[in-house]
Structures are given as structure tokens and as C-alpha cells.
PDB file with SEQRES, HELIX, SHEET and CRYST1 records, atoms N, CA, C and O in Angstrom:
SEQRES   1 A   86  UNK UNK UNK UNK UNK UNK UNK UNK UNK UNK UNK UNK UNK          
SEQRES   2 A   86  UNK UNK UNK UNK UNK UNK UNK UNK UNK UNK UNK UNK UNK          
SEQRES   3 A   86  UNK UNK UNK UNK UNK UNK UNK UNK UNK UNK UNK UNK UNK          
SEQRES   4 A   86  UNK UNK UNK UNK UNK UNK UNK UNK UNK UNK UNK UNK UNK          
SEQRES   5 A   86  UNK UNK UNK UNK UNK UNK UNK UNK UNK UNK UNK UNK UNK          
SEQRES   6 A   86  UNK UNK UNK UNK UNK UNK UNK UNK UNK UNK UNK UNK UNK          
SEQRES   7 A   86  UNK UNK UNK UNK UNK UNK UNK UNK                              
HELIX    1 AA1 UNK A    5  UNK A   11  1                                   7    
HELIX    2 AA2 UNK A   17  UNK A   20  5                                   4    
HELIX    3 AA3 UNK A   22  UNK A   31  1                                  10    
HELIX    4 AA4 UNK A   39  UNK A   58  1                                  20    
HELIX    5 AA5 UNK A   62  UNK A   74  1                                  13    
HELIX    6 AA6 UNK A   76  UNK A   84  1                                   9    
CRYST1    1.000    1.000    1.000  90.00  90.00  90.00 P 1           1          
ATOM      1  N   UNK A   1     109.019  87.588  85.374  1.00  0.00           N  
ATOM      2  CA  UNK A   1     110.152  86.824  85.860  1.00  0.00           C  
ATOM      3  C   UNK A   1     109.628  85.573  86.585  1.00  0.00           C  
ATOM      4  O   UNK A   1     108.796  85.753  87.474  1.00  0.00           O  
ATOM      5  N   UNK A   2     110.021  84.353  86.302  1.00  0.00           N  
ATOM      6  CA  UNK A   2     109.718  83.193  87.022  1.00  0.00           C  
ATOM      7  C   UNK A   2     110.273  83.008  88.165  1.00  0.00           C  
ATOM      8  O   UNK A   2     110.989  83.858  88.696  1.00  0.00           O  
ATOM      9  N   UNK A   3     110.031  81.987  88.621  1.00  0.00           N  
ATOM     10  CA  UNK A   3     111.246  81.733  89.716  1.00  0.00           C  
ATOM     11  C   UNK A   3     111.673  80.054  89.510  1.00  0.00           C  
ATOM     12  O   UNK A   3     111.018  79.103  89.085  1.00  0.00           O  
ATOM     13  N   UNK A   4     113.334  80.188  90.110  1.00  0.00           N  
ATOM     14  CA  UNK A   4     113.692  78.603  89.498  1.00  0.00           C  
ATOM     15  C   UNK A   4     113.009  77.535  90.612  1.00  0.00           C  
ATOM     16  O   UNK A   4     112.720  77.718  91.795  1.00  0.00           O  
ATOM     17  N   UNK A   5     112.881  76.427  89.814  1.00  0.00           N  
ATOM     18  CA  UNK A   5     112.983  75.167  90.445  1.00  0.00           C  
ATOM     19  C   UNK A   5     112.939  75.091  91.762  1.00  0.00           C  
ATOM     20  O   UNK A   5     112.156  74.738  92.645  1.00  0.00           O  
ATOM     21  N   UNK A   6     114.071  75.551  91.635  1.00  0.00           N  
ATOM     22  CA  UNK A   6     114.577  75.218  93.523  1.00  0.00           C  
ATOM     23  C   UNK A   6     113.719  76.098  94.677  1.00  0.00           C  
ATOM     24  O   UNK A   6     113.309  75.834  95.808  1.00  0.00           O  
ATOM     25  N   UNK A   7     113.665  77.251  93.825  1.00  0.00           N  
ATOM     26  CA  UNK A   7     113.162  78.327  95.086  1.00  0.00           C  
ATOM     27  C   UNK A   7     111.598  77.800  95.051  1.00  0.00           C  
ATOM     28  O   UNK A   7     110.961  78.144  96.047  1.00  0.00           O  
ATOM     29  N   UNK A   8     110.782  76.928  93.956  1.00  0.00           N  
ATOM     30  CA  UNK A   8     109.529  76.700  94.163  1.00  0.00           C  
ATOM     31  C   UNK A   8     109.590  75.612  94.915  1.00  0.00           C  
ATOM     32  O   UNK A   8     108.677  75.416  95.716  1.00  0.00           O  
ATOM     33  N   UNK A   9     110.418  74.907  94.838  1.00  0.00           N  
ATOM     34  CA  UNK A   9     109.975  73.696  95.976  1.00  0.00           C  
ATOM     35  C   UNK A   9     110.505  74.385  97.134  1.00  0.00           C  
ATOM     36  O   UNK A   9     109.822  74.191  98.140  1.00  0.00           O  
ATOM     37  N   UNK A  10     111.533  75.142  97.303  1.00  0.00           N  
ATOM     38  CA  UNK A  10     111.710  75.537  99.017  1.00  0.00           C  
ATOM     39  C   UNK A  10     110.179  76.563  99.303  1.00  0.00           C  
ATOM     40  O   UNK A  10     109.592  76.429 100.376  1.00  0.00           O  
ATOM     41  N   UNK A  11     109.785  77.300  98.510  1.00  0.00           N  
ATOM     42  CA  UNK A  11     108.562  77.836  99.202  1.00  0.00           C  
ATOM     43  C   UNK A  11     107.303  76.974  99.259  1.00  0.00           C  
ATOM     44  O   UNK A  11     106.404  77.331 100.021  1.00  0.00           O  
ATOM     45  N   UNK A  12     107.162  75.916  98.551  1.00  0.00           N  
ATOM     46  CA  UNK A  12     106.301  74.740  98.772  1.00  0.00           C  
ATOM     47  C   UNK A  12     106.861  73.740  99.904  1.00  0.00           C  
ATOM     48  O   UNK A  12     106.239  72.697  99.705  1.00  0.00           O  
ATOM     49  N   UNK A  13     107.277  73.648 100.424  1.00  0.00           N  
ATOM     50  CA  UNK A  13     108.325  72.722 101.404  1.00  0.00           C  
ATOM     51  C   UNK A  13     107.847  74.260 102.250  1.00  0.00           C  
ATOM     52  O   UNK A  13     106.620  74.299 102.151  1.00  0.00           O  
ATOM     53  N   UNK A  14     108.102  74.908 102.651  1.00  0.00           N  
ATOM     54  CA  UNK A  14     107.989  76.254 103.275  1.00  0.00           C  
ATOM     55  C   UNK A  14     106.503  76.357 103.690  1.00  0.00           C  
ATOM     56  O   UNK A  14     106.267  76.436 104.895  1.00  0.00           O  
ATOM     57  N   UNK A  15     105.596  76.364 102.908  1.00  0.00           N  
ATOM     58  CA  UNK A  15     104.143  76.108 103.027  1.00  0.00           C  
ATOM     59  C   UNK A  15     103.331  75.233 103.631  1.00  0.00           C  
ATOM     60  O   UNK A  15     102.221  75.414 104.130  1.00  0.00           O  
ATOM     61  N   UNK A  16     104.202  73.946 103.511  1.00  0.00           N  
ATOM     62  CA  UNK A  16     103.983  72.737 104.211  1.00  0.00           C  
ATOM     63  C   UNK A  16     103.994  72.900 105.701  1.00  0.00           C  
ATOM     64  O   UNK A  16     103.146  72.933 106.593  1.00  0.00           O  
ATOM     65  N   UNK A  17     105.464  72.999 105.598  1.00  0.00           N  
ATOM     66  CA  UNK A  17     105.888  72.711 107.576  1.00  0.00           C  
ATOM     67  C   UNK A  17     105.239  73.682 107.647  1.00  0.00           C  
ATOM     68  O   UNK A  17     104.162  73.296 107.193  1.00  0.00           O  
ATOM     69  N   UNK A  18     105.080  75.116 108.007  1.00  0.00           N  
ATOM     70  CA  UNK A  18     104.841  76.048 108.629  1.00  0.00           C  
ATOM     71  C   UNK A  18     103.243  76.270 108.881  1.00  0.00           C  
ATOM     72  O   UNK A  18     102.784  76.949 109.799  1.00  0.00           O  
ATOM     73  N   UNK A  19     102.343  75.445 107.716  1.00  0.00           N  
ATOM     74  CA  UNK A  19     101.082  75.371 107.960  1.00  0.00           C  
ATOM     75  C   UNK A  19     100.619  74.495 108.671  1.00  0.00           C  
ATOM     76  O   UNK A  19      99.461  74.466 109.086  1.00  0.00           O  
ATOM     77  N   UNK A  20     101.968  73.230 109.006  1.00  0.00           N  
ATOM     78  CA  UNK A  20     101.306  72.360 109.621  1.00  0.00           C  
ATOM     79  C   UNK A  20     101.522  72.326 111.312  1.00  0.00           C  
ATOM     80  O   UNK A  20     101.591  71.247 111.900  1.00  0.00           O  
ATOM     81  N   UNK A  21     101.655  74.080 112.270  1.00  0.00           N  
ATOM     82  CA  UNK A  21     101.518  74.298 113.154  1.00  0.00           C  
ATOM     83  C   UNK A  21      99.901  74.853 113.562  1.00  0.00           C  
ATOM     84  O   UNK A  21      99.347  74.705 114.651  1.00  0.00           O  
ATOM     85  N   UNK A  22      99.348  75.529 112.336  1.00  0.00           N  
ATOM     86  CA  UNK A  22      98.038  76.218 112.695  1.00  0.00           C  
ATOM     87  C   UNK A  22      97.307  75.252 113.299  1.00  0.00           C  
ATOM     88  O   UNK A  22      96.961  75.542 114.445  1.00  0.00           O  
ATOM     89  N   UNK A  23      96.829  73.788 112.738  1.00  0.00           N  
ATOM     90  CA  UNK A  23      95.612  73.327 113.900  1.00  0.00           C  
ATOM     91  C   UNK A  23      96.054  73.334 115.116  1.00  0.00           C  
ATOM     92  O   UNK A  23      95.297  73.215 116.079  1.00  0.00           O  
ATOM     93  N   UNK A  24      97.288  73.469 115.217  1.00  0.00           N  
ATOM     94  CA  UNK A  24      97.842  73.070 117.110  1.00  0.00           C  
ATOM     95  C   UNK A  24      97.540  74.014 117.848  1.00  0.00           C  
ATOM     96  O   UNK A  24      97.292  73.856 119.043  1.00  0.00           O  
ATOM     97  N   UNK A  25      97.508  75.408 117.110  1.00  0.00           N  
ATOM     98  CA  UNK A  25      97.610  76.901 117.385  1.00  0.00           C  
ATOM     99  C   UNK A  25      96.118  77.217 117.260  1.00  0.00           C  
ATOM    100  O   UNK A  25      95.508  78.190 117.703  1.00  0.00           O  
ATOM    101  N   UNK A  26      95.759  76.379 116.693  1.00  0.00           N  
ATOM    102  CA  UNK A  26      94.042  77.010 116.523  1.00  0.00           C  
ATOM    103  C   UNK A  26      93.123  75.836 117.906  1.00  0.00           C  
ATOM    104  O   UNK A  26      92.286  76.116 118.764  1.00  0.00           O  
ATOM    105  N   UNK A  27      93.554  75.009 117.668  1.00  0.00           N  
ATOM    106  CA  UNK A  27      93.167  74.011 119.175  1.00  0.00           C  
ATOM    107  C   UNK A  27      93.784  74.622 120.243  1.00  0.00           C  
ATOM    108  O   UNK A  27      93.007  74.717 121.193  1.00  0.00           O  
ATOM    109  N   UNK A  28      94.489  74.912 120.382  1.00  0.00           N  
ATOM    110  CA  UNK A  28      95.086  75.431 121.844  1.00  0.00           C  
ATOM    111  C   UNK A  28      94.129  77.020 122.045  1.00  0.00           C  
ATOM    112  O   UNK A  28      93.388  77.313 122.984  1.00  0.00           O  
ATOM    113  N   UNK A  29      94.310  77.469 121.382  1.00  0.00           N  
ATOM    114  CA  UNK A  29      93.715  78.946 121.284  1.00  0.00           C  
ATOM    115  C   UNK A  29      91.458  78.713 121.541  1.00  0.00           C  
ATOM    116  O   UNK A  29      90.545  79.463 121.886  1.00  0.00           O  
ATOM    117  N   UNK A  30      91.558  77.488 121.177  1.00  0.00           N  
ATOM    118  CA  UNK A  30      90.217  77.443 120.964  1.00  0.00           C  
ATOM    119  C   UNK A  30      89.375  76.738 122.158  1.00  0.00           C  
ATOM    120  O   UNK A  30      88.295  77.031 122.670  1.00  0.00           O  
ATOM    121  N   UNK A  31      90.318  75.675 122.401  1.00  0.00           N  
ATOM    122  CA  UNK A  31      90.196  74.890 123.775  1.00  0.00           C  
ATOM    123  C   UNK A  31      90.662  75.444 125.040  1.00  0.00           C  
ATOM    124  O   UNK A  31      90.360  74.803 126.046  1.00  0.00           O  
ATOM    125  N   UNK A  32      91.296  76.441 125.171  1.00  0.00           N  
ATOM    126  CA  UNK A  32      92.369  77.158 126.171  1.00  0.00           C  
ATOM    127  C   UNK A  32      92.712  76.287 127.367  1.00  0.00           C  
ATOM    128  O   UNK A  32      92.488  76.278 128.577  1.00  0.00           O  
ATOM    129  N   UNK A  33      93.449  75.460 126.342  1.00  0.00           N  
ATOM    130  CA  UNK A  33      94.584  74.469 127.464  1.00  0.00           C  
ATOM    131  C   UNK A  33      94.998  73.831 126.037  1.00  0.00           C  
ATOM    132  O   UNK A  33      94.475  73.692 124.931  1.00  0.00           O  
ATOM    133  N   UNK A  34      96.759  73.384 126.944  1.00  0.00           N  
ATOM    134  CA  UNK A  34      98.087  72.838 126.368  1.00  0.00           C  
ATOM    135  C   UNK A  34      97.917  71.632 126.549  1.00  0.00           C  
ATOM    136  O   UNK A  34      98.784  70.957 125.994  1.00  0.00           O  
ATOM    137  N   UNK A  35      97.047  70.974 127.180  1.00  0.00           N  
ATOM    138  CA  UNK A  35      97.489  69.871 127.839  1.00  0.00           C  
ATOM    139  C   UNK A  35      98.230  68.586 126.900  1.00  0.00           C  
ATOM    140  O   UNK A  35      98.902  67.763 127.521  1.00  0.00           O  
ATOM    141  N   UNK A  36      98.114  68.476 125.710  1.00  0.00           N  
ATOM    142  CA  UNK A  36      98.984  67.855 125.135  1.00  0.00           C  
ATOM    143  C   UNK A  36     100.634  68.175 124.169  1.00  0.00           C  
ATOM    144  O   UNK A  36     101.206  67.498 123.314  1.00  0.00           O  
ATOM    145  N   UNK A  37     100.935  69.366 124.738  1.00  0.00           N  
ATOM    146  CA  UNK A  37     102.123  70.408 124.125  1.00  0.00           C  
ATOM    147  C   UNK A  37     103.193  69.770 125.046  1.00  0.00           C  
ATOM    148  O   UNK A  37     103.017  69.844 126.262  1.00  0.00           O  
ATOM    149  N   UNK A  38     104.105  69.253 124.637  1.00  0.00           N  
ATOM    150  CA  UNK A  38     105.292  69.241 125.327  1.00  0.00           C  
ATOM    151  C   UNK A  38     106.096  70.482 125.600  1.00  0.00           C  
ATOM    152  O   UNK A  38     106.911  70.877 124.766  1.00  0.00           O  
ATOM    153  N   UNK A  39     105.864  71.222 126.933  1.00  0.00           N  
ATOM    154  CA  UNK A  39     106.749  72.208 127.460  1.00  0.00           C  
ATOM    155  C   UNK A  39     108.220  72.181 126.348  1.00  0.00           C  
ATOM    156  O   UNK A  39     108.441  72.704 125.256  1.00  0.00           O  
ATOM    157  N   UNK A  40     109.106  71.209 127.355  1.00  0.00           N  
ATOM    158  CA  UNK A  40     110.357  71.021 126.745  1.00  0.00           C  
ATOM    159  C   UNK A  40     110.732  71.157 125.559  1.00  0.00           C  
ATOM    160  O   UNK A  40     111.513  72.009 125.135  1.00  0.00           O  
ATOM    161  N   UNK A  41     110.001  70.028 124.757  1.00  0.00           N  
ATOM    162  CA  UNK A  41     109.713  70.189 123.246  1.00  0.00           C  
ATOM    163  C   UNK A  41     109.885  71.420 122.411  1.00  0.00           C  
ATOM    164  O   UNK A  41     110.700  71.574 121.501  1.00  0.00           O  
ATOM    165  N   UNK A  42     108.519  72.734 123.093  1.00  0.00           N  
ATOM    166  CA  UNK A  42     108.368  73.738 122.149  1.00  0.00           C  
ATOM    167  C   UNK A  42     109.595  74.539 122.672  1.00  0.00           C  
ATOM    168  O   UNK A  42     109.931  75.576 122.101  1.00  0.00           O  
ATOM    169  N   UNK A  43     110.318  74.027 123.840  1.00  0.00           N  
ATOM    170  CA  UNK A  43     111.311  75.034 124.121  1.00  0.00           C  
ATOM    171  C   UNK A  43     112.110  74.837 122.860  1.00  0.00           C  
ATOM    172  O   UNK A  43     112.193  75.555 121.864  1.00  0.00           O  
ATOM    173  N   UNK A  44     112.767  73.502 123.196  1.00  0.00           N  
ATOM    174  CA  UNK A  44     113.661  73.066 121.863  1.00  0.00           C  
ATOM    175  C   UNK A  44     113.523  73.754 120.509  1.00  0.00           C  
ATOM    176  O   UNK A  44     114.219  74.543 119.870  1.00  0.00           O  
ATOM    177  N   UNK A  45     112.348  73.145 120.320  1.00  0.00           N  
ATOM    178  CA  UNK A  45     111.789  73.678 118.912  1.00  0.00           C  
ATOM    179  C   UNK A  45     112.064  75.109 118.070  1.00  0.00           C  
ATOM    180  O   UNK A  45     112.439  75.334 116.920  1.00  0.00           O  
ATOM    181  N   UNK A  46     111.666  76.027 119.290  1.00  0.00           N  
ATOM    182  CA  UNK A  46     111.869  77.744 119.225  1.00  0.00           C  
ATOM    183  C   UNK A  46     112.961  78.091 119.149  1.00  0.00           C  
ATOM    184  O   UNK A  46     113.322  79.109 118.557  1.00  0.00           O  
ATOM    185  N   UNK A  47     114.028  76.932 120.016  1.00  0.00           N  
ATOM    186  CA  UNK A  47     115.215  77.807 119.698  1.00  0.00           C  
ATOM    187  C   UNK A  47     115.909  76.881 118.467  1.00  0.00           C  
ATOM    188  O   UNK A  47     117.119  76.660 118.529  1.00  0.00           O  
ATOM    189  N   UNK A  48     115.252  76.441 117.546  1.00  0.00           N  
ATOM    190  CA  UNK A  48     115.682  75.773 116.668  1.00  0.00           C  
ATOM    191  C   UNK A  48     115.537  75.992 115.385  1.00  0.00           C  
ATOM    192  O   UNK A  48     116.176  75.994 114.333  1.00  0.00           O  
ATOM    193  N   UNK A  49     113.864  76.285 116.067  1.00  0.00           N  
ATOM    194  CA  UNK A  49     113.289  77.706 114.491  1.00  0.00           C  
ATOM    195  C   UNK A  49     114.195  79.069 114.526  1.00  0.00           C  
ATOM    196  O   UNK A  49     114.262  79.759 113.509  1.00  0.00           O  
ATOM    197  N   UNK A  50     114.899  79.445 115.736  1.00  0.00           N  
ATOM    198  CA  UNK A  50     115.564  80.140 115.890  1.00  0.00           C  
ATOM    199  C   UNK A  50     116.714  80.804 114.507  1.00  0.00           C  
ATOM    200  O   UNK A  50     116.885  81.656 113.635  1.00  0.00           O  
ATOM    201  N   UNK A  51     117.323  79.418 115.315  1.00  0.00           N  
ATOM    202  CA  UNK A  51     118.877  78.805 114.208  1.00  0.00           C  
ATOM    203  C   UNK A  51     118.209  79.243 112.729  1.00  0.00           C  
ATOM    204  O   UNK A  51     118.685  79.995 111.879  1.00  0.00           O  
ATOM    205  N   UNK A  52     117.336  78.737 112.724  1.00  0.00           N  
ATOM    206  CA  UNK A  52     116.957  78.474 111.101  1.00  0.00           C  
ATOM    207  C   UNK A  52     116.674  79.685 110.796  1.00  0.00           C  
ATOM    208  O   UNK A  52     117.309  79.912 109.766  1.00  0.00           O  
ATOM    209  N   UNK A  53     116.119  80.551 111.074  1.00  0.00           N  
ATOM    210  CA  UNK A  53     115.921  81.621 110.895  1.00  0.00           C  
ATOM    211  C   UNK A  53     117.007  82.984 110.746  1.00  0.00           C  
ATOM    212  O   UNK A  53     116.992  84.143 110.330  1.00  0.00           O  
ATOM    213  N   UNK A  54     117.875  82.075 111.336  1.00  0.00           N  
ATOM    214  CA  UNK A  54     119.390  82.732 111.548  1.00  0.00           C  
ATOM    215  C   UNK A  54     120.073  82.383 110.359  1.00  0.00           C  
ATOM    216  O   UNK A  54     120.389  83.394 109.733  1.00  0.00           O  
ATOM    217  N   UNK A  55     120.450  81.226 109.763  1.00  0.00           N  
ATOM    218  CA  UNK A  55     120.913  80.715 108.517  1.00  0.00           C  
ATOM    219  C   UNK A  55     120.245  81.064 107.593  1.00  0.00           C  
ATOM    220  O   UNK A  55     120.885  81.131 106.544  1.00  0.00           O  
ATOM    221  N   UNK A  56     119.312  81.295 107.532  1.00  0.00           N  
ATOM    222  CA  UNK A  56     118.341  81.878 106.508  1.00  0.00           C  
ATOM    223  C   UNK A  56     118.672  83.214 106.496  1.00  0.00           C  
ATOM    224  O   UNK A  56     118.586  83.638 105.344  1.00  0.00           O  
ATOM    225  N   UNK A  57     118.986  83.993 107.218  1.00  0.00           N  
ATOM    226  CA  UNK A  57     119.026  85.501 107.276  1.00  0.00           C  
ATOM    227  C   UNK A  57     120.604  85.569 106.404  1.00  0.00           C  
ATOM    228  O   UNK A  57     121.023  86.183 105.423  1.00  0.00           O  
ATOM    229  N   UNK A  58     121.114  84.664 107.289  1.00  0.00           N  
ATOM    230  CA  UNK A  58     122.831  84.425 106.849  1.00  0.00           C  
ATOM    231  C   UNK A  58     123.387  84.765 105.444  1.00  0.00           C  
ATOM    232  O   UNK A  58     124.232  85.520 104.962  1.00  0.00           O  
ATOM    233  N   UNK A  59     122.232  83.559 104.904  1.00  0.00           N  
ATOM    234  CA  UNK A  59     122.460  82.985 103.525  1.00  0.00           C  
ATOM    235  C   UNK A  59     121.138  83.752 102.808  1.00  0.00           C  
ATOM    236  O   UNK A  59     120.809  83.405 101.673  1.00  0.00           O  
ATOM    237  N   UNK A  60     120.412  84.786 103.503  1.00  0.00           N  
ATOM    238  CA  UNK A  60     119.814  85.938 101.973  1.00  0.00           C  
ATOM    239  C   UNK A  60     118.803  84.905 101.877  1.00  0.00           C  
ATOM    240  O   UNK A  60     117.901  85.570 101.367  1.00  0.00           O  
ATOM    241  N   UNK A  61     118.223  83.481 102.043  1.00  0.00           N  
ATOM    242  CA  UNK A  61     117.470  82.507 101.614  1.00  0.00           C  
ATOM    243  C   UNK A  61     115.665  83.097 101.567  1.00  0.00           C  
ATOM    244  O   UNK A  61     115.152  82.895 102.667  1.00  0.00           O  
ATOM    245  N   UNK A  62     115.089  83.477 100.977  1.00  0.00           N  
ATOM    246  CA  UNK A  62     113.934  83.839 101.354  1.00  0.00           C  
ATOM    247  C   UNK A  62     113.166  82.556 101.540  1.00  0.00           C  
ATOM    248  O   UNK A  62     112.353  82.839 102.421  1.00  0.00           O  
ATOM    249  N   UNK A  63     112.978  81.294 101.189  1.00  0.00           N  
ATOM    250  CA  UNK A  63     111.929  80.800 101.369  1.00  0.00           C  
ATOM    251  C   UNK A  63     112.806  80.544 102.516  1.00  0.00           C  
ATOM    252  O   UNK A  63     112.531  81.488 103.257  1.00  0.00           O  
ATOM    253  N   UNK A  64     113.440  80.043 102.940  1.00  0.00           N  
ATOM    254  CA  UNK A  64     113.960  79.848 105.000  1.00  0.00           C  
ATOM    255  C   UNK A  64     113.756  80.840 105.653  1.00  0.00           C  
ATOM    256  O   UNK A  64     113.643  80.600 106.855  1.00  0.00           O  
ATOM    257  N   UNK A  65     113.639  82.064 105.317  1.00  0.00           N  
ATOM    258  CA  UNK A  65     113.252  83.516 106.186  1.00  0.00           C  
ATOM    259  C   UNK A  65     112.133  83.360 106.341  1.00  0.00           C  
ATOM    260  O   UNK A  65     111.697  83.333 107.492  1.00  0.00           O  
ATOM    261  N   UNK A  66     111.077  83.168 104.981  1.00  0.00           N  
ATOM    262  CA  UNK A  66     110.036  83.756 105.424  1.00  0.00           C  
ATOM    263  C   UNK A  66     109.426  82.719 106.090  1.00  0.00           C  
ATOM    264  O   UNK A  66     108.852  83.063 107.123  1.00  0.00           O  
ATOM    265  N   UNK A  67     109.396  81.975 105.910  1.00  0.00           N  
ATOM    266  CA  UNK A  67     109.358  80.122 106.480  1.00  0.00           C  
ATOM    267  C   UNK A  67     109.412  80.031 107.555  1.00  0.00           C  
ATOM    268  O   UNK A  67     108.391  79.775 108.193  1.00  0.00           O  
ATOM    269  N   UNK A  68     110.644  80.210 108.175  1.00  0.00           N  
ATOM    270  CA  UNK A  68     110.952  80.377 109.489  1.00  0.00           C  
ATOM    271  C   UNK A  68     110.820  81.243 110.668  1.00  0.00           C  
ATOM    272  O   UNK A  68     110.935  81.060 111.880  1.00  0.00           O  
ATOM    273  N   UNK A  69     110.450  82.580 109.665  1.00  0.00           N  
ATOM    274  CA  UNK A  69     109.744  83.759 110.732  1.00  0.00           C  
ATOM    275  C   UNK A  69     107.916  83.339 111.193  1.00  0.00           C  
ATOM    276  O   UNK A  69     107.343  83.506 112.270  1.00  0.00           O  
ATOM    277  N   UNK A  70     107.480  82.850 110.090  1.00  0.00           N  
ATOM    278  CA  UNK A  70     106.041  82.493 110.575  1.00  0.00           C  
ATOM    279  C   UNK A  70     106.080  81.181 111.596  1.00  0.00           C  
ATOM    280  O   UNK A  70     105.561  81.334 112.703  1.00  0.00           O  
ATOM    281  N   UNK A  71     106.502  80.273 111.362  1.00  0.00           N  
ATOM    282  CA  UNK A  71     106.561  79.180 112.179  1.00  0.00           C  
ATOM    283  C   UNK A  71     106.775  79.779 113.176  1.00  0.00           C  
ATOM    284  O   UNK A  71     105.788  79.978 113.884  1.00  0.00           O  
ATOM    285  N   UNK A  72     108.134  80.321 113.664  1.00  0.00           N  
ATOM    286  CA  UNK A  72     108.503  81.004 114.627  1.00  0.00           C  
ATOM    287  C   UNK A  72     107.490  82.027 115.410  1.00  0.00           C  
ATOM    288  O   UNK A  72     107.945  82.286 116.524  1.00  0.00           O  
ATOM    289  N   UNK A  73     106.476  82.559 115.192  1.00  0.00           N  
ATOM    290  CA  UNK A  73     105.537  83.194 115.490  1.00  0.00           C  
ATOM    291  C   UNK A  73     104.701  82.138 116.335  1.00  0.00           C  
ATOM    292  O   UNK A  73     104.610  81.996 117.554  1.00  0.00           O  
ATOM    293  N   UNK A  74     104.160  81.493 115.350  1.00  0.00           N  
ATOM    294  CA  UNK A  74     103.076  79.935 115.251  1.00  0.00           C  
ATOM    295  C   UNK A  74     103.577  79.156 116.496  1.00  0.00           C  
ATOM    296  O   UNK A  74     102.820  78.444 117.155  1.00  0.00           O  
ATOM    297  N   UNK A  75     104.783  79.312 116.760  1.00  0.00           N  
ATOM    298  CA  UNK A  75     105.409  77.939 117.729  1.00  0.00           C  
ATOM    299  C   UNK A  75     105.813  78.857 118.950  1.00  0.00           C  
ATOM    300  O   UNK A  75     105.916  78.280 120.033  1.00  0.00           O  
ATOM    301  N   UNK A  76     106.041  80.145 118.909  1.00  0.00           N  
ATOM    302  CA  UNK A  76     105.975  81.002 119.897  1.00  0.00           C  
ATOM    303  C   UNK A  76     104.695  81.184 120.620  1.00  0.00           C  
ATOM    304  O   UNK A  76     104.593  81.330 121.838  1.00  0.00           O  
ATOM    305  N   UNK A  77     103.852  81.164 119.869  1.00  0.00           N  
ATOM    306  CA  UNK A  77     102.535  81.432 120.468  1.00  0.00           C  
ATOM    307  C   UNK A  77     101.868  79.949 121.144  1.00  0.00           C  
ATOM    308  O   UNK A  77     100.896  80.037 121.893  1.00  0.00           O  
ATOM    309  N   UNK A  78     102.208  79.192 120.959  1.00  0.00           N  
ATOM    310  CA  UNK A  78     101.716  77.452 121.140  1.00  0.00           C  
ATOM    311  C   UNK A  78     102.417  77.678 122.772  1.00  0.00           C  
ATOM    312  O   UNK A  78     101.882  77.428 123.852  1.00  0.00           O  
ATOM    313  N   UNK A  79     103.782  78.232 122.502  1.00  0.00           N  
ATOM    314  CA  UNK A  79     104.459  77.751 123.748  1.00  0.00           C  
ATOM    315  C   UNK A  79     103.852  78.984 124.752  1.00  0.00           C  
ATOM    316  O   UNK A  79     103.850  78.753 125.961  1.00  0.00           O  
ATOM    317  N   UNK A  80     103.454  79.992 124.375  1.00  0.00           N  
ATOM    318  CA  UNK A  80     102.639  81.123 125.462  1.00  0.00           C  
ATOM    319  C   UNK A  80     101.803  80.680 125.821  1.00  0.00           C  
ATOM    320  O   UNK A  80     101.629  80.765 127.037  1.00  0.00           O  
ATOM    321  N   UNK A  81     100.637  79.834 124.876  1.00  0.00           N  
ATOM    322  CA  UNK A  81      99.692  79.368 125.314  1.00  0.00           C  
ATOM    323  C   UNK A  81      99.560  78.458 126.507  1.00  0.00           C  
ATOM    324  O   UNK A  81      98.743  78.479 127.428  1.00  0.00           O  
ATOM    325  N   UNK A  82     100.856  77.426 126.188  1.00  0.00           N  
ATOM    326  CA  UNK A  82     101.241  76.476 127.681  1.00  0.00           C  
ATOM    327  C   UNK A  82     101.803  77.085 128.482  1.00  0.00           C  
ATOM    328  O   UNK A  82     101.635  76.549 129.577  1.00  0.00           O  
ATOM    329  N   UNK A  83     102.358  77.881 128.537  1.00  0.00           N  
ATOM    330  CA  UNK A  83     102.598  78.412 129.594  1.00  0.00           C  
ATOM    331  C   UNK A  83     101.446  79.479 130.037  1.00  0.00           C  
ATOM    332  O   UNK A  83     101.368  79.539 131.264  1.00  0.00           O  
ATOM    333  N   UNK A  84     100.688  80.189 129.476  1.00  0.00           N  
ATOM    334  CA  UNK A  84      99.614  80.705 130.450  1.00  0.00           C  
ATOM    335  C   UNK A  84      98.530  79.987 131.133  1.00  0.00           C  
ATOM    336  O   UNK A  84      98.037  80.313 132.213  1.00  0.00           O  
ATOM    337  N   UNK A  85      98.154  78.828 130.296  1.00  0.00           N  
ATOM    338  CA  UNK A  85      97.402  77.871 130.145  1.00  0.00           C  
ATOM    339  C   UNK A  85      97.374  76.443 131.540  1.00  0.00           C  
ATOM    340  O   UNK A  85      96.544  75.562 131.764  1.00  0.00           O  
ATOM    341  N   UNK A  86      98.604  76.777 132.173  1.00  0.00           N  
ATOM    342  CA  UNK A  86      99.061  75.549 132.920  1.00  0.00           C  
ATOM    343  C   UNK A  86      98.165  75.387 133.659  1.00  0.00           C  
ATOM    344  O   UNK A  86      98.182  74.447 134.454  1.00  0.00           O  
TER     345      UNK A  86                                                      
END                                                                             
């Protein structure tokens, strides 16, 4: 079974954003300091990956689920880091 069109570019689009939290997550983790993480920002952010993760659940969407649960991990952990890190 293939998969259509659409669902390959949402899991390529999916692959993209969500990979492009690891160097932040791998510098923070590696350097142990935030100092360039906007607090506020990752607040926003989390509860935004939130939403998305919510519409995705909504709408059955797997590449927005699974998409949005890893980021959501990735951007959870960035924001622990600043905050233990301060």
C-alpha cells in the first residue's frame, strides 16, 4: 500500500520542523545553559505545539500527531533545560 501525495509531504514537512529543534536540544543539553532560549517564547511555543497536537488528535491526522508529539517532547525539554539551567 502506498501512501498519497498529501500524507508524504505532511510527513516530510513533519520531518523538517520537528528535526529542526534537535541542535537547540543537543546545545543546551551539551553546554548546560539556556542562555540564548527565550523563556516566554518556549512558553508560547508549548502551548502551541499543544493546540496542534490537539487538532491533530481531533482530525485522526497522523503526520500532525506524530509531528507534534515529538516536537512537543523536543520543546518541552529545551524549556526544562532553561528553567533548571537559570
Amino acid at each position: 500500500m502506498t501512501l498519497p501525495l498529501i500524507d508524504i509531504v505532511g510527513y516530510f514537512a513533519a520531518f523538517l520542523t520537528t528535526s529542526a529543534f534537535v541542535p537547540q536540544a543537543w546545545l543546551t543539553w551539551k553546554n548546560k545553559h539556556a542562555n540564548g532560549v527565550s523563556l516566554g517564547m518556549y512558553i508560547i511555543l508549548v502551548s502551541g505545539i499543544c493546540l496542534w497536537l490537539a487538532y491533530g488528535v481531533l482530525l485522526q491526522a497522523w503526520p500532525i500527531i506524530i509531528a507534534n508529539f515529538i516536537t512537543l517532547m523536543l520543546a518541552l525539554f529545551i524549556l526544562a533545560m532553561k528553567l533548571i539551567y537559570k
